[in-house]
C-alpha positions as CSV (number, residue, x, y, z in Angstrom):
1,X,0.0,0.0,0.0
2,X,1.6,3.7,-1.0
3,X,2.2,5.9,2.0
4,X,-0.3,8.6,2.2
5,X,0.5,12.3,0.9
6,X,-1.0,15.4,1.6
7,X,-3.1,16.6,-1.4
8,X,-1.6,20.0,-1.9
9,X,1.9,18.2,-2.2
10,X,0.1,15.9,-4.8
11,X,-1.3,18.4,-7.0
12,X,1.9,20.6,-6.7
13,X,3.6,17.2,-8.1
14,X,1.1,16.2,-10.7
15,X,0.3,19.9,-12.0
16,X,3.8,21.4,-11.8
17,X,2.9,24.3,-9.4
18,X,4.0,25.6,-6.3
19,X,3.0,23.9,-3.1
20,X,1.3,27.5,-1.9
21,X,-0.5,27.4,-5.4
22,X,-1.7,23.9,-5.2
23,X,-3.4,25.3,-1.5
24,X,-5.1,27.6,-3.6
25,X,-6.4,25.5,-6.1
26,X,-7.5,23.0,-3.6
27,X,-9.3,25.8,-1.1
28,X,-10.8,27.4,-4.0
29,X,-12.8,24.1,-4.9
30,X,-10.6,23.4,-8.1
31,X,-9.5,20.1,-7.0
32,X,-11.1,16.4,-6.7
33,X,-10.3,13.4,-5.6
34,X,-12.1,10.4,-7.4
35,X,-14.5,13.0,-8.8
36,X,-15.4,14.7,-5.5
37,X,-14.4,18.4,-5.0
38,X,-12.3,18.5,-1.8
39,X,-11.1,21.8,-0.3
40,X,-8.7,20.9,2.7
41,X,-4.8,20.9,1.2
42,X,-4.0,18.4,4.2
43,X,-6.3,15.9,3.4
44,X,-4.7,11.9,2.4
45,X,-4.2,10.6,-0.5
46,X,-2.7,7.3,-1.7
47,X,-4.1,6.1,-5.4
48,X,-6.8,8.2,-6.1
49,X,-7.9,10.4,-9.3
50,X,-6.9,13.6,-8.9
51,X,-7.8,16.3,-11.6
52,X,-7.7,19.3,-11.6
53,X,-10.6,21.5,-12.8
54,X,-9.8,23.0,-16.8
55,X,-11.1,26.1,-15.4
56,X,-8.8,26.2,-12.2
57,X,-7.6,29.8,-11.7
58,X,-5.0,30.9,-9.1
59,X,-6.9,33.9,-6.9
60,X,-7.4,34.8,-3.6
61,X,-9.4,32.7,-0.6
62,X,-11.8,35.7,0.0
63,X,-14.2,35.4,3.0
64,X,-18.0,35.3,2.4
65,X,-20.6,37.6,2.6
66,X,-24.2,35.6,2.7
67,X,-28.0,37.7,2.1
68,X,-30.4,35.4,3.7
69,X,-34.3,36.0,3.7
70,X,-35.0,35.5,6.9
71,X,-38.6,33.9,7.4
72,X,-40.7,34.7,10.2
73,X,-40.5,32.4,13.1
74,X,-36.2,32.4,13.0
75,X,-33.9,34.3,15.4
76,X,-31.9,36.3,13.5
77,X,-28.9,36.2,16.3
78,X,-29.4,34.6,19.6
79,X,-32.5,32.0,20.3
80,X,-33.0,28.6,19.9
81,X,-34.7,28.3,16.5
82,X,-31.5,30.3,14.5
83,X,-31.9,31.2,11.0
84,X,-28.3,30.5,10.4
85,X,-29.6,27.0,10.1
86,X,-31.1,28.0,6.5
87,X,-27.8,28.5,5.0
88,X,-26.8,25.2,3.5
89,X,-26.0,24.4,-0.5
90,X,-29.6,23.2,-1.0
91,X,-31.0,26.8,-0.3
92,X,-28.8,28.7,-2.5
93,X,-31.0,30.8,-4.8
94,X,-30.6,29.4,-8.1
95,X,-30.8,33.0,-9.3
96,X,-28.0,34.4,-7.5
97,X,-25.9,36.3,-9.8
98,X,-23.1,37.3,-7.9
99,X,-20.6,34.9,-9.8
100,X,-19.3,33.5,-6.6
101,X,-18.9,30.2,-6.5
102,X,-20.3,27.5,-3.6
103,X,-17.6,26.7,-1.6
104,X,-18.2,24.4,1.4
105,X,-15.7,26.6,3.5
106,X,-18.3,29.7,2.9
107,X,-20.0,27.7,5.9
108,X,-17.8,28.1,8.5
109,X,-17.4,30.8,11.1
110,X,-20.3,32.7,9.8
111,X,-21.6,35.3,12.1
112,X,-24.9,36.7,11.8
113,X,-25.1,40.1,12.2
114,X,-27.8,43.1,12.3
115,X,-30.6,41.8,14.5
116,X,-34.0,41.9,13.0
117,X,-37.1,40.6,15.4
118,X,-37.8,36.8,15.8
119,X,-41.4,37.4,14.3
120,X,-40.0,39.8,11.3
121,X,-38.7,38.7,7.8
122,X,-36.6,40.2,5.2
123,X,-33.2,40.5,5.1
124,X,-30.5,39.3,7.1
125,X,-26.7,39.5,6.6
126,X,-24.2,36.5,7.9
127,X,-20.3,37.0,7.7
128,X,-16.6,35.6,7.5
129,X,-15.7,39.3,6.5
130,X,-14.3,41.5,9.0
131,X,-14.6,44.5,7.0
132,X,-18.4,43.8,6.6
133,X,-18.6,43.0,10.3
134,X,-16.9,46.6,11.7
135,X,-19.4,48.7,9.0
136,X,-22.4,46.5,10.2
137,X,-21.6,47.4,14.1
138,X,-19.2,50.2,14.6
139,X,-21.6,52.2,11.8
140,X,-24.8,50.5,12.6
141,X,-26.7,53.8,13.5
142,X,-25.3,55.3,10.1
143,X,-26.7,52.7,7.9
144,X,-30.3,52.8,6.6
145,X,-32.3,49.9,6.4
146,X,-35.5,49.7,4.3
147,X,-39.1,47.9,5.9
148,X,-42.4,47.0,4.3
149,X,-44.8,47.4,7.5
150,X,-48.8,46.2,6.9
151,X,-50.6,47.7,9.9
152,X,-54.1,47.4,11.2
153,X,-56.7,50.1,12.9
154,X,-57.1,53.9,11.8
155,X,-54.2,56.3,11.9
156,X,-54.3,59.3,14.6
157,X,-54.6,62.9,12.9
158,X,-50.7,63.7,11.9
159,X,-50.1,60.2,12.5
160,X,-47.6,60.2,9.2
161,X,-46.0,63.3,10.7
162,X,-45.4,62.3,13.8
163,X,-43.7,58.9,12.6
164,X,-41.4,60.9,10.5
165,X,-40.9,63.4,13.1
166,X,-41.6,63.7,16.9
167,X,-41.4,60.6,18.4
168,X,-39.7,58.9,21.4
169,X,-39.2,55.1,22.0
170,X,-38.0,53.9,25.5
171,X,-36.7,57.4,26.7
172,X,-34.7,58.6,23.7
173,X,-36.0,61.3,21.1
174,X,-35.7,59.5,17.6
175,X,-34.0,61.3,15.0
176,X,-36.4,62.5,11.5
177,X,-36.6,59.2,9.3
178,X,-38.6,58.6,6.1
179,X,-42.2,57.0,6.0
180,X,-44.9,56.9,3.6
181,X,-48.1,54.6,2.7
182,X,-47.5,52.3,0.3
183,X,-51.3,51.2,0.0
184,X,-54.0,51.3,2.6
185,X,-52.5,49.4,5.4
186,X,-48.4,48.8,4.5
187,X,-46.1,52.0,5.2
188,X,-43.1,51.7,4.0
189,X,-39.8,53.0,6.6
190,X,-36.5,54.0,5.6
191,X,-35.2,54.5,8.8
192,X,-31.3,54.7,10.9
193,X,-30.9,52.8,14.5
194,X,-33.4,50.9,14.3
195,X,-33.9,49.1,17.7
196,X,-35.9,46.2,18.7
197,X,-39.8,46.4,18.9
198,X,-38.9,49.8,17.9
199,X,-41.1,50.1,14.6
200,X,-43.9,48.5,16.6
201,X,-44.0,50.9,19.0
202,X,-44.1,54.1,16.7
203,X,-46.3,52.6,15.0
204,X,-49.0,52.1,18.5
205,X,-48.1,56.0,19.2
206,X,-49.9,57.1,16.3
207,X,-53.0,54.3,17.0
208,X,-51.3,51.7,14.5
209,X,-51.3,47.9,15.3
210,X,-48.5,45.8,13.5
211,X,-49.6,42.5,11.6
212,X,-45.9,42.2,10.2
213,X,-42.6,43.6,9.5
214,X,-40.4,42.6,6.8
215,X,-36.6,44.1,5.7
216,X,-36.2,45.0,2.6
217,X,-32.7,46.7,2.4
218,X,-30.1,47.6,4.8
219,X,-27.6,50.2,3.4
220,X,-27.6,49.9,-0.3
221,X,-28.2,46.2,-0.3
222,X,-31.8,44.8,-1.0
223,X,-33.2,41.1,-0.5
224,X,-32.4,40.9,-4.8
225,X,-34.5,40.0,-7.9
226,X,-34.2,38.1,-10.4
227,X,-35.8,37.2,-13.7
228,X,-38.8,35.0,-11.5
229,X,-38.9,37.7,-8.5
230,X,-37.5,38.8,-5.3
231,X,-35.5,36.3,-3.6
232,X,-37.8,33.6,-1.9
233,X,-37.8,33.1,2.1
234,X,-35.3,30.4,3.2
235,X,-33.2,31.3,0.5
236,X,-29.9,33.1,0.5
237,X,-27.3,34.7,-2.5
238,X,-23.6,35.7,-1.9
239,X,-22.9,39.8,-1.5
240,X,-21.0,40.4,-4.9
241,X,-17.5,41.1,-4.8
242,X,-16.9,45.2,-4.7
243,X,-20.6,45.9,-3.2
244,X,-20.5,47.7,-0.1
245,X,-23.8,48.0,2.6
């Protein structure tokens, strides 16, 4: 029986590259072993196939960025029904058009990030970028998010006034924010520092109950379209390289 190698040393042999170059090939999903795509330069091989993909280009191992739509029921960050569960190859929207492609190492170390209420939907972010991270917390309160809000019960005279300016919400004066009626019963909030149960309780200032809240955007980012419609909830598509929230 041969001795076992690693695989980066066995590519670097069969391929003629660089031992750092046959990492990248291998963490970049370019490399399988009897067919399979493997990713982890250390792992053992003896007499297996390995091929390299015709395609295989030598680039950088750049963290992930993943846009989930959250459904209603999940915690976005802490609980014990986490939506971070969702995000697994079989709910990748098939109209994602970022041009990343699904790496099995995209699913590690995720953090999820930008809290958004259990009950809500929409939008939700989920990191291995630490560049996305520090602009999603440092400059939370500079970022605007975007909510679709369908409301029950009759609005109190200057009720849309008084939700784009003049209100408080648990002791702090909130800063002017943009809200308008999108039909009869959904506003629509393009808002700053959001916080939770905030929007609900704006909303019950001005004689509003809330039937549901749903995220469309936060900075420039939205949920995303495609040719058959917005992203479906349960689904998630990569943040394209050189898009910034």
């Amino acid at each position: 029986m041969s001795t076992p190698t690693r695989l980066a040393h066995r590519v670097s042999e069969l391929f003629g590259c660089s031992r750092a170059e046959a990492e990248q090939y291998i963490q970049n999903g370019w490399v399988s072993v009897d067919g399979r795509v493997v990713e982890a330069p250390q792992h053992p091989v003896t007499g297996e196939r390995v091929e390299l993909d015709p395609g295989a280009r030598l680039e950088a191992v750049e963290p992930a960025t993943i846009l989930l739509h959250k459904p209603a029921g999940f915690d976005a960050i802490n609980g014990r029904n986490p939506a971070a569960v969702l995000v697994k190859p079989e709910t990748h929207w098939a109209e994602d058009s970022s041009g990343v492609r699904l790496l099995q190492r995209h699913f590690q170390r995720l953090t999820p990030l930008v809290p958004l209420e259990t009950e809500a939907s929409g939008l939700m972010v989920l990191t291995q970028d630490g560049r996305v991270w520090r602009r999603l917390t440092e400059d939370a309160d500079l970022v605007e998010h975007e909510y679709l809000v369908e409301v029950s019960g009759e609005i109190a005279p200057y009720g849309l006034h008084k939700l784009n300016y003049g209100l408080s919400f648990n002791g702090r004066v909130l800063p002017p924010c943009k809200v308008s009626w999108q039909n009869e019963t959904r506003l629509r909030f393009a808002i700053k520092g959001v916080r939770d149960g905030q929007l609900r309780g704006m909303c019950a200032q001005v004689g509003l109950d809330v039937v549901s809240i749903r995220r469309l955007r936060i900075g420039k980012i939205p949920i995303g379209k495609g040719p058959s419609g917005a992203m479906p909830p349960g689904q998630w598509r990569y943040l394209p390289a050189g898009e910034k929230f």
